[in-house]
PDB file of N, CA, C and O in Angstrom:
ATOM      1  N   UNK A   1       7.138  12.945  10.443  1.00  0.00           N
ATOM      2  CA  UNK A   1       6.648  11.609  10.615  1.00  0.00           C
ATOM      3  C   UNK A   1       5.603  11.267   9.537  1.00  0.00           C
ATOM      4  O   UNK A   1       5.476  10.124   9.097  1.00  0.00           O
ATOM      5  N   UNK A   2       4.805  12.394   9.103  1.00  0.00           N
ATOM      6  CA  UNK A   2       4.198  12.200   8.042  1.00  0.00           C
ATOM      7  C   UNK A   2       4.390  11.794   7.260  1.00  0.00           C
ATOM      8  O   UNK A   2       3.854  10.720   6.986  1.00  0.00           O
ATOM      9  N   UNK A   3       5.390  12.476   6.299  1.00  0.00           N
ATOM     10  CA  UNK A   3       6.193  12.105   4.885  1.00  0.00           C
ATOM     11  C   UNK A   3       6.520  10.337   5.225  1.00  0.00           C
ATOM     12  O   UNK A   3       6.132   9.339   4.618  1.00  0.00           O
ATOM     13  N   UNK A   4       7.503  10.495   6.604  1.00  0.00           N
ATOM     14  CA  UNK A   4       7.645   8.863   6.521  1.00  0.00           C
ATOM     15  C   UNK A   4       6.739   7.821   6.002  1.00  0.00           C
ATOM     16  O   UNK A   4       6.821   6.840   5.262  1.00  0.00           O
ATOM     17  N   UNK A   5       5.843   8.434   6.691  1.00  0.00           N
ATOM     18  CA  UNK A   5       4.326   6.974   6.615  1.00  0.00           C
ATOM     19  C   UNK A   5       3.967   7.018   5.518  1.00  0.00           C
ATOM     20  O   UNK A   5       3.610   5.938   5.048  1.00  0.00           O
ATOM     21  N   UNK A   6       3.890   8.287   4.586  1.00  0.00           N
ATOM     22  CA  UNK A   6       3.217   7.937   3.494  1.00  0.00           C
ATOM     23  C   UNK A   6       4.447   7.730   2.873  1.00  0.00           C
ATOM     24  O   UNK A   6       4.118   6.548   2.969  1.00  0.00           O
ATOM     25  N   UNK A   7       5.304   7.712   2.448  1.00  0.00           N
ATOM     26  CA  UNK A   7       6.366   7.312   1.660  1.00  0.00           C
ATOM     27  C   UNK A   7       6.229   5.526   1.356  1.00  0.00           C
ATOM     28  O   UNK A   7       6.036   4.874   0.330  1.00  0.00           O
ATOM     29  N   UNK A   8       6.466   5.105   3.009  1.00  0.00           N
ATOM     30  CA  UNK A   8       6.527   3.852   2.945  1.00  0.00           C
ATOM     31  C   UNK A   8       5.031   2.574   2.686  1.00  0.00           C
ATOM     32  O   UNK A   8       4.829   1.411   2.336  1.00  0.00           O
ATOM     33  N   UNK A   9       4.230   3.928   3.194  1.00  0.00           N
ATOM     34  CA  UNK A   9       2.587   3.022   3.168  1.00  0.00           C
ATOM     35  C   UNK A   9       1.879   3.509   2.212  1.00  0.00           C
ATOM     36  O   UNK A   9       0.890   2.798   2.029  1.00  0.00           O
ATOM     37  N   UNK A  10       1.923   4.335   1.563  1.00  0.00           N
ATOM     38  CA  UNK A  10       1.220   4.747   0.234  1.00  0.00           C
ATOM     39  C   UNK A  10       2.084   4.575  -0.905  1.00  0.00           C
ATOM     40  O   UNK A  10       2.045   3.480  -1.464  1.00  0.00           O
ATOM     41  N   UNK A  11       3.082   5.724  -1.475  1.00  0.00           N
ATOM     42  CA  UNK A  11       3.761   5.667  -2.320  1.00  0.00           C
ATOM     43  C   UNK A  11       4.337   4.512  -2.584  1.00  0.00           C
ATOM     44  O   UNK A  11       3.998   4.153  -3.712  1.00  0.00           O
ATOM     45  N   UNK A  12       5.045   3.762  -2.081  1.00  0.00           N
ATOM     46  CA  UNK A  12       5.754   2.680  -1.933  1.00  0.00           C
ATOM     47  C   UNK A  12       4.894   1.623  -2.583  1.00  0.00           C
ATOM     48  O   UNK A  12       5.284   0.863  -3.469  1.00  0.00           O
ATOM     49  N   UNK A  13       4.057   1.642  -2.218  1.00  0.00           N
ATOM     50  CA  UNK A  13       2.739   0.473  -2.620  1.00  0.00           C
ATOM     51  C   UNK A  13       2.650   0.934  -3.895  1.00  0.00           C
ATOM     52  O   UNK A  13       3.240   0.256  -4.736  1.00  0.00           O
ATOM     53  N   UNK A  14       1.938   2.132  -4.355  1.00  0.00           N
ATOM     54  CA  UNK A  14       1.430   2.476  -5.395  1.00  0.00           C
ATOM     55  C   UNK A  14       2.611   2.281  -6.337  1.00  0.00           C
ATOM     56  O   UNK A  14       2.329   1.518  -7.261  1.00  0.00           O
ATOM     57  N   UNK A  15       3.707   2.698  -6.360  1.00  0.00           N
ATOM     58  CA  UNK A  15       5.241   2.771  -7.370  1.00  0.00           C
ATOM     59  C   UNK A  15       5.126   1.012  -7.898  1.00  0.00           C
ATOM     60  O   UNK A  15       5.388   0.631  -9.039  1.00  0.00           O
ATOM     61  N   UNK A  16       4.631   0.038  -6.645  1.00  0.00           N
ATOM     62  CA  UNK A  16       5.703  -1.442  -6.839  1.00  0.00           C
ATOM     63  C   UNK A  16       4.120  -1.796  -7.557  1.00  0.00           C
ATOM     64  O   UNK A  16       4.136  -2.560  -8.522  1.00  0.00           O
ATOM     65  N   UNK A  17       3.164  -1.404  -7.226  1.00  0.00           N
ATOM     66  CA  UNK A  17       2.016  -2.094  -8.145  1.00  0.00           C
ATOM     67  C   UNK A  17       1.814  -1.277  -9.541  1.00  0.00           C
ATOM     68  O   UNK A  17       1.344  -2.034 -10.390  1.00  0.00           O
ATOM     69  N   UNK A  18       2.007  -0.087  -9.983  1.00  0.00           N
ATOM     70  CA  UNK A  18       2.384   0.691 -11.051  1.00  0.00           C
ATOM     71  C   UNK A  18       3.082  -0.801 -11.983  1.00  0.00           C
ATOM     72  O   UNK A  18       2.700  -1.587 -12.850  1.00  0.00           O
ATOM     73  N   UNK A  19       4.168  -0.573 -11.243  1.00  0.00           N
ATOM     74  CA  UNK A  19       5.932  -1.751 -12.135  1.00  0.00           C
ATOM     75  C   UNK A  19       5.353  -3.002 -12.440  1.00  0.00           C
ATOM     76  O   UNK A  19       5.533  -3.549 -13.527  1.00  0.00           O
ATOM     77  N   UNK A  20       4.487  -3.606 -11.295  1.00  0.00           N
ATOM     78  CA  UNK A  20       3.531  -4.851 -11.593  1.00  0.00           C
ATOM     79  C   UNK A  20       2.923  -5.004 -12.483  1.00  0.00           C
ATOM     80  O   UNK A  20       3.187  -5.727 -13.444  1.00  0.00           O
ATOM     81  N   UNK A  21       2.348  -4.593 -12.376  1.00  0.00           N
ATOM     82  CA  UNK A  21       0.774  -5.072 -13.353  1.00  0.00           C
ATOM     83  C   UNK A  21       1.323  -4.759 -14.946  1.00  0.00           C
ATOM     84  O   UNK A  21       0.414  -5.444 -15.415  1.00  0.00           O
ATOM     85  N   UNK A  22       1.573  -4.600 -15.364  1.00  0.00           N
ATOM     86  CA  UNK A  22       2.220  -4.795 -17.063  1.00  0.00           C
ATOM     87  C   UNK A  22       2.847  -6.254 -17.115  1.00  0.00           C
ATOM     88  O   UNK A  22       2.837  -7.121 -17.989  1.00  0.00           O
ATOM     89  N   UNK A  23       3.349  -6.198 -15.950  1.00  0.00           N
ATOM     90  CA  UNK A  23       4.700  -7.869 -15.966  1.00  0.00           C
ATOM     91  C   UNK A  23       3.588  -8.766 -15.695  1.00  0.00           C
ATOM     92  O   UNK A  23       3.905  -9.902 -16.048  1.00  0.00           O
ATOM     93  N   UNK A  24       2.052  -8.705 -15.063  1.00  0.00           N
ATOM     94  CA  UNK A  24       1.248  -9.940 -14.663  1.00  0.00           C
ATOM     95  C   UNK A  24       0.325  -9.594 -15.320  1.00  0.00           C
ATOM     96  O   UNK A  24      -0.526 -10.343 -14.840  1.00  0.00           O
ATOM     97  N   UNK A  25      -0.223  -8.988 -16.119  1.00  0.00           N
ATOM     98  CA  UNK A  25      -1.340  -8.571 -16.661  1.00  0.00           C
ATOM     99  C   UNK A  25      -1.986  -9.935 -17.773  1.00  0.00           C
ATOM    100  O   UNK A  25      -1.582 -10.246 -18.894  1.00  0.00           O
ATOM    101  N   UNK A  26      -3.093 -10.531 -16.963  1.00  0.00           N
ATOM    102  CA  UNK A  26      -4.048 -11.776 -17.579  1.00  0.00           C
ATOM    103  C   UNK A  26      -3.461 -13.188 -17.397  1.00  0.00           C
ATOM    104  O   UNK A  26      -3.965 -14.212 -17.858  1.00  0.00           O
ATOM    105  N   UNK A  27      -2.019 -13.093 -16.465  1.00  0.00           N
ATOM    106  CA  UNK A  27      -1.450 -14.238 -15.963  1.00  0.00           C
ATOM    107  C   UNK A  27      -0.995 -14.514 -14.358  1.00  0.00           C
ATOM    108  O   UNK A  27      -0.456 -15.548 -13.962  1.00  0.00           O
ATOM    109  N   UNK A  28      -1.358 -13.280 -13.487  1.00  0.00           N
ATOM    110  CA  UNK A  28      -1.716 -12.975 -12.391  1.00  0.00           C
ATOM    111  C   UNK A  28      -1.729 -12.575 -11.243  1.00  0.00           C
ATOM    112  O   UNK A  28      -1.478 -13.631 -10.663  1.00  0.00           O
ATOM    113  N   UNK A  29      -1.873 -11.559 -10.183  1.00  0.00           N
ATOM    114  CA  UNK A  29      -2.706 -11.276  -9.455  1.00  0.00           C
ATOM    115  C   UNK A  29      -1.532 -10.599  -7.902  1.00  0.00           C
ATOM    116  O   UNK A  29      -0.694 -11.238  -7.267  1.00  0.00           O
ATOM    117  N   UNK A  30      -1.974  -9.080  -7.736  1.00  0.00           N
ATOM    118  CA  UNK A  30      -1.441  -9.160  -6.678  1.00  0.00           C
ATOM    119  C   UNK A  30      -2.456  -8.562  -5.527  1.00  0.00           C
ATOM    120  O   UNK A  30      -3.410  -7.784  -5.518  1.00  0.00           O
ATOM    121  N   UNK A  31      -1.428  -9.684  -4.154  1.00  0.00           N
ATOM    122  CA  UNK A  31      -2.267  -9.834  -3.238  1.00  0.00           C
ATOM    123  C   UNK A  31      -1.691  -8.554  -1.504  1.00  0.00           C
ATOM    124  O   UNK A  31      -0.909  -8.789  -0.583  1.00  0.00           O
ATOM    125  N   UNK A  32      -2.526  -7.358  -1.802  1.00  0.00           N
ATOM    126  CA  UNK A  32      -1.738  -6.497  -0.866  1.00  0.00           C
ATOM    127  C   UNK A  32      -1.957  -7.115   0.826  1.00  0.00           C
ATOM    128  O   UNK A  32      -3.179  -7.268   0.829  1.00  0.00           O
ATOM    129  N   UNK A  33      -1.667  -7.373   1.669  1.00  0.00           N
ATOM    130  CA  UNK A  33      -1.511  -7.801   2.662  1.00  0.00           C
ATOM    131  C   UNK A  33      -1.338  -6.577   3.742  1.00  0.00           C
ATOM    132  O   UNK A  33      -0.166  -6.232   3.889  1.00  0.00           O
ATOM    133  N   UNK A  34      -2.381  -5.806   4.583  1.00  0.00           N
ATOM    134  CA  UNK A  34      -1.792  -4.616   5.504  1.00  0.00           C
ATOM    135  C   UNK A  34      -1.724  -5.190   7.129  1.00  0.00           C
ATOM    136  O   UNK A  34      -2.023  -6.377   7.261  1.00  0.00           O
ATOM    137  N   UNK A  35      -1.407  -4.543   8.184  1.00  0.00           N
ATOM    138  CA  UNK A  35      -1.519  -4.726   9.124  1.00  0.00           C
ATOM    139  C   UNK A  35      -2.089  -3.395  10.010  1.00  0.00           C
ATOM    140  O   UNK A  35      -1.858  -2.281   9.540  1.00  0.00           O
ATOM    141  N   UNK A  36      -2.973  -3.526  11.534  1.00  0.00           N
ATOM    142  CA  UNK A  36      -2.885  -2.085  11.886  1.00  0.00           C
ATOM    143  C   UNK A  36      -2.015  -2.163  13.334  1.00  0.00           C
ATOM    144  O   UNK A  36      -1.755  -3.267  13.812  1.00  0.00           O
ATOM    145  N   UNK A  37      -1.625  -1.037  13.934  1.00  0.00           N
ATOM    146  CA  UNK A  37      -1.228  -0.698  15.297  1.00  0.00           C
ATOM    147  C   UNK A  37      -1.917  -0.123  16.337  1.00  0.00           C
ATOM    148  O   UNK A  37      -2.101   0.999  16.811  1.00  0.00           O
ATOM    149  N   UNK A  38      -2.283  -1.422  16.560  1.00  0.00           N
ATOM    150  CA  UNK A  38      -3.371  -0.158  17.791  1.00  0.00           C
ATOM    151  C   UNK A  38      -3.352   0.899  18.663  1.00  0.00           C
ATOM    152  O   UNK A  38      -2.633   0.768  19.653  1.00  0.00           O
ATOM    153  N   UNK A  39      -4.053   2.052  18.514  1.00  0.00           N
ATOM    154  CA  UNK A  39      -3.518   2.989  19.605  1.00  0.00           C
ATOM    155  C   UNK A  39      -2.225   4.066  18.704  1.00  0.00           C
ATOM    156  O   UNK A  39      -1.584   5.041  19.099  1.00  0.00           O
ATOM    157  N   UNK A  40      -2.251   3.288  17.279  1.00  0.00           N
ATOM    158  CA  UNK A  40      -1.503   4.719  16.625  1.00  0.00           C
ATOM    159  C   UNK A  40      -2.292   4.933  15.556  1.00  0.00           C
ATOM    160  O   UNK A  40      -2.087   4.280  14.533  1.00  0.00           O
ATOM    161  N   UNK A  41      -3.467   6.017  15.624  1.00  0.00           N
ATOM    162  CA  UNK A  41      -4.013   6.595  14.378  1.00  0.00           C
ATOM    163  C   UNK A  41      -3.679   6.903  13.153  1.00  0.00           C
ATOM    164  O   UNK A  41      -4.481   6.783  12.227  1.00  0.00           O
ATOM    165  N   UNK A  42      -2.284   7.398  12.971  1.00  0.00           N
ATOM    166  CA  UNK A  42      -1.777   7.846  11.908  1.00  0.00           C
ATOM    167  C   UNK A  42      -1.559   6.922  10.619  1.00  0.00           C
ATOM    168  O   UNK A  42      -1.870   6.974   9.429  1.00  0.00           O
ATOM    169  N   UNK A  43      -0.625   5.751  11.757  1.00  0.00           N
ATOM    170  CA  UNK A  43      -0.486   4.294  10.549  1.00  0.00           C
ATOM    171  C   UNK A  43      -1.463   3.818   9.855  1.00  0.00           C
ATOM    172  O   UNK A  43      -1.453   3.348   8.717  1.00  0.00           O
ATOM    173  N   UNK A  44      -2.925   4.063  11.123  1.00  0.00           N
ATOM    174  CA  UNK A  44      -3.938   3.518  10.737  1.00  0.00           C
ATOM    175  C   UNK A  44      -4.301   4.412   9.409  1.00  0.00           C
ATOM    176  O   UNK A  44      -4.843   3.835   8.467  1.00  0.00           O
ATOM    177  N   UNK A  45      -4.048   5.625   9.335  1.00  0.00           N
ATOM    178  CA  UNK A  45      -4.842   6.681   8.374  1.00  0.00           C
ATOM    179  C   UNK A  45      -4.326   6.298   6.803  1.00  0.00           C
ATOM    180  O   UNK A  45      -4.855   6.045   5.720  1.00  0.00           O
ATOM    181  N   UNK A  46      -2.982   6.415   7.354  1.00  0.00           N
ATOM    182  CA  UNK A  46      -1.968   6.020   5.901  1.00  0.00           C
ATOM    183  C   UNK A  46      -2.808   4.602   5.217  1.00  0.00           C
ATOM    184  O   UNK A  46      -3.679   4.416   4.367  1.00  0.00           O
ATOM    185  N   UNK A  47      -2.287   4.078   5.794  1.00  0.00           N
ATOM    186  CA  UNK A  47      -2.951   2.254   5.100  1.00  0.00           C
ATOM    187  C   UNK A  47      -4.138   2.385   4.393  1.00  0.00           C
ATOM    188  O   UNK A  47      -4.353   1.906   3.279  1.00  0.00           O
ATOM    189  N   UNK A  48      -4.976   3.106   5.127  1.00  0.00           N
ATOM    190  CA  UNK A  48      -6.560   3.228   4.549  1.00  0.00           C
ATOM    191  C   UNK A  48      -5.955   4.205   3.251  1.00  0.00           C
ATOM    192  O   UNK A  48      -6.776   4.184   2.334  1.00  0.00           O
ATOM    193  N   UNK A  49      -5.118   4.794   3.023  1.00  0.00           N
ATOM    194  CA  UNK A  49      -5.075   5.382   1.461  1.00  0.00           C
ATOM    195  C   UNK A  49      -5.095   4.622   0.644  1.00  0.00           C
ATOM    196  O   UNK A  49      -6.130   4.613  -0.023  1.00  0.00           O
ATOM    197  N   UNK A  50      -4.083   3.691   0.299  1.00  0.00           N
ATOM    198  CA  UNK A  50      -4.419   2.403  -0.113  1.00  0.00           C
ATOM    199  C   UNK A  50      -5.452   1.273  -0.226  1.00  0.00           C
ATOM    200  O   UNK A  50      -5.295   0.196   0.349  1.00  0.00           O
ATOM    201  N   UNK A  51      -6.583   1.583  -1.042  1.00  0.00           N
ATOM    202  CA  UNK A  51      -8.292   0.292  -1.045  1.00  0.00           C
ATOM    203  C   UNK A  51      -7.331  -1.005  -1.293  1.00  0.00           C
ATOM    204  O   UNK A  51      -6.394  -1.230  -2.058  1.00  0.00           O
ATOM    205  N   UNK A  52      -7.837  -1.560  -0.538  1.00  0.00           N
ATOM    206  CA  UNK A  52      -8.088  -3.016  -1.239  1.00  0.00           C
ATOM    207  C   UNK A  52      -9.183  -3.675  -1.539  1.00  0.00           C
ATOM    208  O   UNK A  52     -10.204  -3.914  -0.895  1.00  0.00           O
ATOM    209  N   UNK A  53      -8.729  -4.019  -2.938  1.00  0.00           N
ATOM    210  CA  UNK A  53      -9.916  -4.361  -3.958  1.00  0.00           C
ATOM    211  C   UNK A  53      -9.209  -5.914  -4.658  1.00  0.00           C
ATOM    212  O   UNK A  53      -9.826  -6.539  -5.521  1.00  0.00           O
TER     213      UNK A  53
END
């Protein structure tokens, strides 16, 4: 279940904003959007790998 979460909530993120930012770079801007589940820690843990800044 691990691998899952981070696959889809870390890696996943990090790979598609990697590919980004060269294609928008000084014309603009991406906006990560998370959600949490209450009462499941784990999702919660994953997401927080990911800052938003």
């Amino acid at each position: 279940m691990f691998d899952a979460l981070t696959d889809v909530n870390f890696n996943d993120v990090y790979v598609l904003m990697q590919q980004l930012l060269p294609q928008i770079a000084g014309v603009g801007a991406i906006v990560r959007v998370s959600s949490t589940i209450p009462g499941y820690g784990p999702h919660a843990e994953v997401k927080s790998a990911v800052p938003m800044t």
